[in-house]
C-alpha positions in Angstrom: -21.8 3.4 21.8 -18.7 4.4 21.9 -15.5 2.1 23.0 -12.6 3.7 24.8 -9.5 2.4 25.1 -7.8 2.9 28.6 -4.4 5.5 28.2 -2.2 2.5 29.8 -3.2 0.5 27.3 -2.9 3.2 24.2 0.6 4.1 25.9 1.6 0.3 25.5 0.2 0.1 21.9 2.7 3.2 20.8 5.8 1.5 22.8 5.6 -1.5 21.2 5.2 0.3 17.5 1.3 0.2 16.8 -1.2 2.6 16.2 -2.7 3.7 19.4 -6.3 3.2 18.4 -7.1 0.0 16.3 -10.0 2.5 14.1 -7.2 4.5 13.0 -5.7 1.3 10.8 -9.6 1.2 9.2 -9.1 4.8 8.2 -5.3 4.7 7.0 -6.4 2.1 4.5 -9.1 4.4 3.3 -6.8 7.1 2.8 -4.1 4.5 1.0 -7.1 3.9 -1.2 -7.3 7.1 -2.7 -3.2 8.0 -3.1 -2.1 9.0 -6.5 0.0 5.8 -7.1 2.4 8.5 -8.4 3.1 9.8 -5.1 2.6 6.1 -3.9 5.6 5.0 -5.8 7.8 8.1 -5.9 10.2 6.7 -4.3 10.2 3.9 -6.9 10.1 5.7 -10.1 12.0 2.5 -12.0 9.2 0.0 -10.3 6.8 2.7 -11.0 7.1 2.6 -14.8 7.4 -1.1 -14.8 3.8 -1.6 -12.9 2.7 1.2 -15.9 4.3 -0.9 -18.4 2.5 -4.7 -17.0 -0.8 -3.0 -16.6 -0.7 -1.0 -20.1 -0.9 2.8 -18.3 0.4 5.6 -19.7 2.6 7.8 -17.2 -0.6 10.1 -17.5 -3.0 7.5 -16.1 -0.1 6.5 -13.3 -0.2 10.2 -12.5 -4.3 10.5 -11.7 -5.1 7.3 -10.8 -5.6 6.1 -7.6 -4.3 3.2 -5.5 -7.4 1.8 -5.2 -8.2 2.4 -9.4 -4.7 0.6 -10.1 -5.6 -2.1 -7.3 -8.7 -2.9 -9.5 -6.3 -3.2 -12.6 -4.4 -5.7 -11.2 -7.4 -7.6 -10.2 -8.9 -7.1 -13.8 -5.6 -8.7 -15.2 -6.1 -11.6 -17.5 -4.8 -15.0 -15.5 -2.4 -16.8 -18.2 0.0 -18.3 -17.1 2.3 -15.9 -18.1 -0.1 -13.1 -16.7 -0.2 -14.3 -13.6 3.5 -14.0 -13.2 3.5 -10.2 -14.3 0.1 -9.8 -12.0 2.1 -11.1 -9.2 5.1 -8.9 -10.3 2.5 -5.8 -10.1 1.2 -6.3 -6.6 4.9 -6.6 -5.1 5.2 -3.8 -6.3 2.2 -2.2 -4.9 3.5 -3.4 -1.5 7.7 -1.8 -1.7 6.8 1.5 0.5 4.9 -0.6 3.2 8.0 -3.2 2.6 10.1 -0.2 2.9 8.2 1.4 6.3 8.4 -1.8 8.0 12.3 -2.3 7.0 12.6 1.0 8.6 10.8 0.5 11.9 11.2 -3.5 12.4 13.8 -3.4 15.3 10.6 -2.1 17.2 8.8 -5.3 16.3 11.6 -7.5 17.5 
């Protein structure tokens, strides 16, 4: 079965800043998942090498691996107490272009 979503409401969805189909979101993630966290985090070069540097990757494995293989890294991280801090560290940095998107497109959310 497949659900459809009335054009008044898609219409409404895009004016106040979402997606117009809620399955899209499903399938950006999937996509996200399999960015080179290179291109992820070009615009973050300096963060870039520091997540490289907390999760032990050479600039070679930053440049092939995916978001979804560094994701994983993170997760593997030992939790120390003084891991957790640098784990925590890595997945704010995971998250500055999605920081950095919504930054650019909050005044529709207000």
């Amino acid at each position: 079965m497949v659900d459809r979503i009335s054009l008044e409401l898609r219409l409404q969805r895009l004016k106040n800043g979402y997606d117009s189909d809620p399955k899209y979101v499903t399938s950006m993630i999937k996509s996200l998942g399999n960015t080179k966290i290179w291109s992820y985090l070009s615009s973050f070069e300096d963060k870039r090498e520091r997540l490289g540097k907390i999760l032990g990757l050479t600039e070679y494995d930053m440049k092939y691996m995916s978001y979804r293989d560094v994701a994983v890294k993170i997760r593997e991280h030992p939790l120390g107490p003084i891991h957790r801090q640098l784990r925590d560290e890595a997945i704010m940095i995971m998250a500055l272009p999605l920081f950095k998107c919504y930054e650019e497109r909050k005044m529709i959310y207000e």
